[in-house]
C-alpha distance (Angstrom), angle and dihedral (degrees) to the residues before:
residue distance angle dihedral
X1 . . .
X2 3.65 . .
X3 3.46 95.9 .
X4 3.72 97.6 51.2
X5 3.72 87.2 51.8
X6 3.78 88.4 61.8
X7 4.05 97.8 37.1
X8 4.10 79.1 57.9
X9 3.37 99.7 45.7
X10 3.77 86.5 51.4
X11 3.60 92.5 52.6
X12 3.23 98.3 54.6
X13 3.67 88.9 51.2
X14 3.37 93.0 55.2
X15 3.56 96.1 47.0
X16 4.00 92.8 71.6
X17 3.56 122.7 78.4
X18 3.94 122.8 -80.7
X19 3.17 145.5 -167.5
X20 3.47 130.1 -141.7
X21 3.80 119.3 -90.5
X22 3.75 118.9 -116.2
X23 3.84 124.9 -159.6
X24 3.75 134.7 160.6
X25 3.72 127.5 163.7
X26 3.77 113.5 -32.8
X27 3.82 93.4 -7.5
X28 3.72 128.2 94.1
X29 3.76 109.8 -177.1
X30 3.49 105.4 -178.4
X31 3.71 119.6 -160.7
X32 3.67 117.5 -114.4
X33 3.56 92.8 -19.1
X34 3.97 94.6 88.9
X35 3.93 120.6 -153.8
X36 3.69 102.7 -125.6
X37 3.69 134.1 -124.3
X38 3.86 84.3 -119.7
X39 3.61 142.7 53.6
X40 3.44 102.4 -130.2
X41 3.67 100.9 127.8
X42 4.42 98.8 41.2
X43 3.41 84.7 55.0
X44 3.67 92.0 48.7
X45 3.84 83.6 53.5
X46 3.94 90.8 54.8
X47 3.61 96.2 -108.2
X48 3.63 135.2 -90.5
X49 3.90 98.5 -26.8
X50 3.00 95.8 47.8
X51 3.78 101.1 53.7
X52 3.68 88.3 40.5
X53 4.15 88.8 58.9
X54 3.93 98.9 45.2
X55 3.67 82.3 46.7
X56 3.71 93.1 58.4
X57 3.63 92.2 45.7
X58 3.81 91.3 47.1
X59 4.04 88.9 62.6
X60 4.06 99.4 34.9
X61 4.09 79.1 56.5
X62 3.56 98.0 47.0
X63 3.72 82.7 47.0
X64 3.66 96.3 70.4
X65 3.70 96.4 36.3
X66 3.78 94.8 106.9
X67 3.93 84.0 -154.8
X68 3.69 102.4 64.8
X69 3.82 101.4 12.6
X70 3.75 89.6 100.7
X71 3.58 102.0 69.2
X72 3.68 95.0 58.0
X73 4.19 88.6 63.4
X74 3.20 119.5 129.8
X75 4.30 95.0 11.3
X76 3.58 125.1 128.7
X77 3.92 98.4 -114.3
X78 3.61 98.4 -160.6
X79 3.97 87.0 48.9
X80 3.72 91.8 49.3
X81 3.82 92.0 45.7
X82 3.52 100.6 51.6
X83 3.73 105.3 38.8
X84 4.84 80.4 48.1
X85 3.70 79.2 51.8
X86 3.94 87.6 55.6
X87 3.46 100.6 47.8
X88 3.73 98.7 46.1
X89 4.17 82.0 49.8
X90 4.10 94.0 52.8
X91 4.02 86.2 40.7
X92 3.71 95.4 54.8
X93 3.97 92.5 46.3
X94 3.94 98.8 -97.6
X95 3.59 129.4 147.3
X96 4.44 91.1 -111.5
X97 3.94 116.5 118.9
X98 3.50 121.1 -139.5
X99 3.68 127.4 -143.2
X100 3.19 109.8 170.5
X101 3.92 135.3 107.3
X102 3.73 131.8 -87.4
X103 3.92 119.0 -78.2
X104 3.61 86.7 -131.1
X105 3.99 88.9 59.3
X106 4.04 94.1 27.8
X107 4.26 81.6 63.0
X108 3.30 115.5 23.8
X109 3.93 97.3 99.5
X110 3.65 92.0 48.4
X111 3.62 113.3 78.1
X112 3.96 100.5 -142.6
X113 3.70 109.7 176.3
X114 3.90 122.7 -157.1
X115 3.58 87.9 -96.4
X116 3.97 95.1 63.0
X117 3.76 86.2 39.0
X118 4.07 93.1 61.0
X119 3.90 90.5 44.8
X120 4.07 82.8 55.3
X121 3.57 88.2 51.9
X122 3.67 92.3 48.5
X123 3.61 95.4 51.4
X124 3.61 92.6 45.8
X125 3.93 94.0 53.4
X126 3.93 85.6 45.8
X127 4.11 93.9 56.5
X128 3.81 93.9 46.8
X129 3.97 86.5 45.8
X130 3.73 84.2 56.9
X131 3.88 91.7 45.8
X132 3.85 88.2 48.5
X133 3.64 91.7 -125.6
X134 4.23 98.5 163.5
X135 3.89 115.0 -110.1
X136 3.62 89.5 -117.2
X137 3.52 88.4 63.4
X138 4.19 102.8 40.1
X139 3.85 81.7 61.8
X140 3.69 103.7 45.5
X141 4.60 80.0 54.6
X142 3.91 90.0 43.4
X143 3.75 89.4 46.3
X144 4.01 97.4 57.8
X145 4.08 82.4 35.2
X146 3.82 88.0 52.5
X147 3.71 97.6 82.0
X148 3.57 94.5 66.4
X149 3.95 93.8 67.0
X150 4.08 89.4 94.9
X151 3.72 85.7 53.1
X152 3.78 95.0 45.0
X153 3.87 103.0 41.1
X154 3.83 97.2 66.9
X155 4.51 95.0 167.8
């Protein structure tokens, strides 16, 4: 039930016009879902840490999930987890830089289908569970993440 909460709040998200997300070196500028002047929601999170551990979890999960497992072959994990850890940081209104590339470029070779999208989403929801980061809060990060789906879902 939980989970179709989200997957509807994410449609409806999607449904609204966006613009394309910029980001260069230690700037994520994401679209119509605004960084704000405050830091409201990281601190909702629980901060750095804490965003850096239900990151971690969020990959050694997906890691096991035979279904999605395979497009993280070959990737420098510890890379991958910090510079995730970043962006969710900048995107929640933390003091983090990012420096990694676009999602549109970090996926485009990839060929994730909506399918292997939701299961993301799924594991993502079940990491923050784990880090007791409030509902409320897990949607108000997947909302400003929600953008990226068109960049994401390449087939």
């Amino acid at each position: 039930m939980k989970f179709r909460l989200l997957l509807t709040a994410l449609a409806l998200v999607l449904a609204t016009p966006l613009v394309q997300a910029q980001s260069q070196p230690g700037t994520v500028m994401p679209g119509t879902a605004p960084i704000p002047a405050d830091d409201r929601l990281y601190r909702e999170l629980g901060g750095r840490e804490a965003i850096q551990a239900f990151t971690n979890d969020f990959y050694d999960s997906m890691l096991q999930d035979a279904r999605i497992a395979h497009f993280f072959d070959g990737i420098n994990m510890k890379h991958l987890k910090r510079v995730l850890a970043d962006y969710f940081c900048v995107v929640a209104g933390g003091p983090c830089i990012y420096d990694g590339v676009g999602m549109k470029d970090a996926h485009a070779h990839l060929g994730i289908g909506k399918g292997d999208f939701n299961t993301l989403v799924e594991h993502l929801q079940r990491a923050m569970d784990k880090a007791n980061v409030p509902f409320a809060t897990q949607n108000q990060l997947l909302a400003r993440m929600a953008f990226f789906h068109r960049d994401i879902v390449t087939k």
